[in-house]
C-alpha positions in Angstrom: 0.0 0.0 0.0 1.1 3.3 -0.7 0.2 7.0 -0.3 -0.9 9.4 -3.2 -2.2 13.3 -3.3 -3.5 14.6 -6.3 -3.3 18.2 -7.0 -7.0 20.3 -6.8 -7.4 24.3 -7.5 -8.3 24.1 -3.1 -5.3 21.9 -2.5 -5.3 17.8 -2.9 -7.1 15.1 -3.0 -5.3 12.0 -0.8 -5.8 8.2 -1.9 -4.1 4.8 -0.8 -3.2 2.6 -3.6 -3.0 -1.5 -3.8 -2.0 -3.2 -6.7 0.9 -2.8 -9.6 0.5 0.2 -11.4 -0.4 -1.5 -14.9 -3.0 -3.4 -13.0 -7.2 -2.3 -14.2 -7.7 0.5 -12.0 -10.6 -0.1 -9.6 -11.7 3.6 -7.7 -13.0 2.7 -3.9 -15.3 5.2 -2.5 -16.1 5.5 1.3 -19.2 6.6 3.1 -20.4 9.8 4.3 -17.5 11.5 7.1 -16.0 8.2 6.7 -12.5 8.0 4.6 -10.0 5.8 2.5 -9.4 3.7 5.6 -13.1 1.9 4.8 -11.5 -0.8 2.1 -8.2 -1.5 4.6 -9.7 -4.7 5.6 -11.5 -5.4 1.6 -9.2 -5.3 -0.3 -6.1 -7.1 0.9 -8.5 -10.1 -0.1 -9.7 -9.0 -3.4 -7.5 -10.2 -6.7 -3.5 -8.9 -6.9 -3.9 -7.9 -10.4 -5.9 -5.2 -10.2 -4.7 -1.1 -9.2 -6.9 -0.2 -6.0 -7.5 3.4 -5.6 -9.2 4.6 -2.2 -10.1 8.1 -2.1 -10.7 10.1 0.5 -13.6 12.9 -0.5 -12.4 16.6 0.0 -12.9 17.6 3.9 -12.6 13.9 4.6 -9.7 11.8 5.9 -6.5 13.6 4.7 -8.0 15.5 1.4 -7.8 19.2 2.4 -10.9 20.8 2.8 -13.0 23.4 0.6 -12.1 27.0 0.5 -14.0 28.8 2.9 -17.5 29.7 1.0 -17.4 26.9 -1.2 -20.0 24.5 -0.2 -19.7 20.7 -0.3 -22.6 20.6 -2.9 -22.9 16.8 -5.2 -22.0 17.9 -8.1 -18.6 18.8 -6.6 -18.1 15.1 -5.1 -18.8 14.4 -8.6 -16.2 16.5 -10.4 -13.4 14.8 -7.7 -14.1 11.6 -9.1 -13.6 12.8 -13.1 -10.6 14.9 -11.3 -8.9 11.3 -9.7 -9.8 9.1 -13.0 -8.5 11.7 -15.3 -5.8 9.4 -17.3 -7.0 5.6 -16.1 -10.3 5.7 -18.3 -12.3 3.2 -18.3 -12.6 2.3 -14.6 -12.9 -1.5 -14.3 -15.2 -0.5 -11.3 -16.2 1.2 -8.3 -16.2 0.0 -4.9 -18.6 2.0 -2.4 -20.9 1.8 0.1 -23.7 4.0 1.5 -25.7 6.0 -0.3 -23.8 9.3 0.1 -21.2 7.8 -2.9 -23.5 6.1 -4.5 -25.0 8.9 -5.9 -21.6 10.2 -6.6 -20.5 7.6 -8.4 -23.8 6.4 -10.1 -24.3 10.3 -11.3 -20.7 9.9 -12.6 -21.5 6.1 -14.6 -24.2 7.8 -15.9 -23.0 11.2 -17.2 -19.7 9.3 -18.5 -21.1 6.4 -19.2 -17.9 5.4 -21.4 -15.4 5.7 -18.7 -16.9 3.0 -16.5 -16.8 -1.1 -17.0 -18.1 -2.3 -13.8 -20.1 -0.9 -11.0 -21.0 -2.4 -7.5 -22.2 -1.0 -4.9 -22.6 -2.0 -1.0 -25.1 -2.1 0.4 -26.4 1.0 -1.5 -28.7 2.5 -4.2 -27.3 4.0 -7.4 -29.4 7.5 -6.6 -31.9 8.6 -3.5 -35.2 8.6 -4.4 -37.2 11.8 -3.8 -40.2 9.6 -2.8 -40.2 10.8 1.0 -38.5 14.0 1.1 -40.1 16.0 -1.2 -41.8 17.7 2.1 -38.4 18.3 3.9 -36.2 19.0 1.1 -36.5 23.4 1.1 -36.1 22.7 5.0 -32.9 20.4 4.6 -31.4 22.9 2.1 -32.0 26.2 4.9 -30.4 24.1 7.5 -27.3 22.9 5.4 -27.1 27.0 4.4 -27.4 28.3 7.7 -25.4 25.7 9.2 -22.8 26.5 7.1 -23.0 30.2 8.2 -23.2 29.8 11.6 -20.0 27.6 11.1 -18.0 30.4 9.6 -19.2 33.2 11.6 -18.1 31.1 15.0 -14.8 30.4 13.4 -14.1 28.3 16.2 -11.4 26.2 16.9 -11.5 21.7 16.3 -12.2 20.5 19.4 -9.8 18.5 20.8 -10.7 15.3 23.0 -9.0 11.9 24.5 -8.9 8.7 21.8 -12.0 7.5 23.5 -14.0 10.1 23.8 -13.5 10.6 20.1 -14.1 7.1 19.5 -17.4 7.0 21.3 -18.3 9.9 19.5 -17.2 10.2 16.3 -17.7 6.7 15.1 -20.9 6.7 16.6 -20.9 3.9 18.7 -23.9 5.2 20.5 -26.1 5.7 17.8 -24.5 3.4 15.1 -23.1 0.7 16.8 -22.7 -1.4 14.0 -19.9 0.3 12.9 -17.8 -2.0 16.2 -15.1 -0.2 18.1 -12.0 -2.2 16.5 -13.4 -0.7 13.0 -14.1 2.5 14.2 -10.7 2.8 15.9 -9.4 2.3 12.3 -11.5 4.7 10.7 -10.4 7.4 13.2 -6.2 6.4 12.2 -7.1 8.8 9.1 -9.8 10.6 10.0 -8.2 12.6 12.9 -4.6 14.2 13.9 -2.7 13.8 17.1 -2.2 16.7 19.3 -0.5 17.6 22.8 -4.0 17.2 24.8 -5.3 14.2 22.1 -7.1 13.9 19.1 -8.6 16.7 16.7 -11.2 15.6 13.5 -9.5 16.1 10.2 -13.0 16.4 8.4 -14.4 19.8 7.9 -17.0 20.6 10.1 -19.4 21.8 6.9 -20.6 18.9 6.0 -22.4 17.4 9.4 -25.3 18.0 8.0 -26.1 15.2 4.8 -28.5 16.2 3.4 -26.0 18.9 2.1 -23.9 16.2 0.2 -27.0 14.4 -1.2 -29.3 14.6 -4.3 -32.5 13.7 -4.5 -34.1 12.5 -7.9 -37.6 11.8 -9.2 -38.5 8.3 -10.6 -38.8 9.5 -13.6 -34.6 10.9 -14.0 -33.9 7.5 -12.2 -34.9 5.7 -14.7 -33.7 7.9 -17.3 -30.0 7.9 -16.1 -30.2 4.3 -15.5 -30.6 3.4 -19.2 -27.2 5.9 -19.7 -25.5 2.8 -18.2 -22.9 0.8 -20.3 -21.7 -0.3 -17.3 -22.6 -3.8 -15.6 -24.0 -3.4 -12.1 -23.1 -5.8 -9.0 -25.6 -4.7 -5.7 -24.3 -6.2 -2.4 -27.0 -6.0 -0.3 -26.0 -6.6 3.7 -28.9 -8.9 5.3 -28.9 -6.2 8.2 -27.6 -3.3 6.6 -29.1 0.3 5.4 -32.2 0.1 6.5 -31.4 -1.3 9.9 -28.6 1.5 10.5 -30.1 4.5 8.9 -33.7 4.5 9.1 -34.9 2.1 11.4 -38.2 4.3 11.9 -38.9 3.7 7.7 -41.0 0.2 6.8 -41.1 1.5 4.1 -39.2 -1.1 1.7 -41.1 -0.1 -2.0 -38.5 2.4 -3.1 -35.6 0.2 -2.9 -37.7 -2.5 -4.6 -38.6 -0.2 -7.2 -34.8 0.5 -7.6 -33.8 -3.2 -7.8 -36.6 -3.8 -9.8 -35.6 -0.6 -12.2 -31.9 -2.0 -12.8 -32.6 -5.4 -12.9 -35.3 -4.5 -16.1 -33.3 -1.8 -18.0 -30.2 -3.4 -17.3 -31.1 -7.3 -17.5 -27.9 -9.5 -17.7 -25.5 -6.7 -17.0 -27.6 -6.7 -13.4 -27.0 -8.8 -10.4 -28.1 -8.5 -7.1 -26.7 -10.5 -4.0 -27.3 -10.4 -0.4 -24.6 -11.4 1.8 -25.0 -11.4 6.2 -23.7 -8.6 8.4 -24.9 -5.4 8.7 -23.9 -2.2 6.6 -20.6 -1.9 7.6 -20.0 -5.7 6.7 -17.1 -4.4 4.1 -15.2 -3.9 7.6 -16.6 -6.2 9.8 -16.7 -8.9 8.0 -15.0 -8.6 5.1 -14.8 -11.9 3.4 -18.5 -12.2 2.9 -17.9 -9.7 0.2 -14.5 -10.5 -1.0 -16.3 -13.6 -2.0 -18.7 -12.3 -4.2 -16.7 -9.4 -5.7 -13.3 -11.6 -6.4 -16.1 -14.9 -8.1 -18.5 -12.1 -9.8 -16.8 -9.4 -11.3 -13.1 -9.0 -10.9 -12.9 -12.0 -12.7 -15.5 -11.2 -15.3 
């Protein structure tokens, strides 16, 4: 494994590469605050022959952060991943999980469709559907505005605290406990900085709120974008996963199956879907449940 920065108008973009250099390059994408650190435990069991890339998303893990009044909008995330592939065109295929680069990556199949062979995705949707948030959605974009606002008026300093504290905290183990404290110890290794008194966060404090980094599409531009697709789509669907962890108030299960249902109609034989056990953060928890189907489906494909 080695380290990489990529040169950005705001600074760089960091990444950890696997794999010889000649290898099919294969872009890794981690979740929402998380950072590069996410695959550590993947892809050490995944095929040698292939050239791993795990970024970490600007004002995550050791990417520098935005310039102060640039917001952390989607179409940005989106532009970093044309900026990292820029020269390794086409992509054999993205790794990710959540549905934070999902949507990054699944806007970026779509709108280059040439530039991507494969596609999966953990434990995720390509896009978020708009079907319940078309109520809250002015509301989420006023509280991302003014949250950013209040942030820069404050201007106050990261908060330091001990390794626990931030562990408890900032990996959630309160309210996400699926996450598990050995992989949340390893997610914090990148994600914050030593200092005299302990730890500091490396992400920028601007993007707390998600609904920020997200975009929300109608049925009708899902379907739309999905038949863009050249790409051939793997969906890794954890047995406890998403639903469980994010929105355990939501029985709500029709707009995934309309989702599922979408790709596995427009996209037919270049769709599969498995489901694997663990929960959402399986790809660290349990990684060889998906090593197995990745490495047997489509690295060797």
């Amino acid at each position: 494994m080695s380290e990489l920065k990529l040169a950005v108008p705001w600074g760089h973009i960091a990444a950890k590469i696997w794999g010889p250099q000649q290898g099919s390059p294969v872009l890794c994408l981690h979740g929402w605050l998380d950072n590069a650190n996410s695959f550590d435990r993947l892809i050490p069991l995944l095929p040698k022959d292939f050239h791993y890339v795990a970024m970490d998303f600007g004002g995550h893990g050791l990417s520098s952060h935005y310039s102060p009044g640039f917001p952390y909008y989607h179409q940005n995330f989106v532009t970093e991943v044309r900026r990292v592939v820029a020269g390794k065109s086409p992509v054999s295929f993205f790794l990710f999980y959540s549905f934070f680069p999902s949507c990054v990556t699944s806007q970026f199949s779509c709108i280059f469709p040439e530039m991507v062979d494969k596609l999966i995705l953990l434990d995720s949707s390509p896009f978020v559907l708009d079907t319940n948030e078309v109520e809250s959605m002015l509301s989420y974009k006023r509280r991302a505005i003014e949250h950013t606002l209040q942030l820069e008026a404050s201007n106050k300093p990261s908060k330091v605290v001990s390794p626990q504290e931030m562990l408890q905290g900032w990996v959630l183990l309160k309210n996400n406990s699926h996450v598990g404290e050995e992989c949340g110890a390893l997610l914090l290794q990148r994600g914050t900085t030593p200092v005299a008194a302990g730890l500091v966060m490396n992400r920028d404090r601007r993007i707390s709120w998600p609904e920020q980094s997200f975009e929300f599409i109608s049925r009708e531009l899902f379907v739309h974008a999905i038949k863009q697709l050249q790409a051939r789509v793997l969906l890794i669907k954890a047995a406890q996963g998403f639903y469980n962890v994010r929105r355990e108030n939501d029985a709500d299960k029709e707009p995934m199956q309309f989702v599922t249902s979408t790709l596995r109609s427009i996209l037919q034989e270049r769709f599969q879907y498995v489901e694997v056990p663990g929960n959402h953060y399986v790809h660290l928890n349990q990684p060889q449940h998906v090593a197995g189907v990745v490495s047997g489906g489509s690295c060797s494909s």
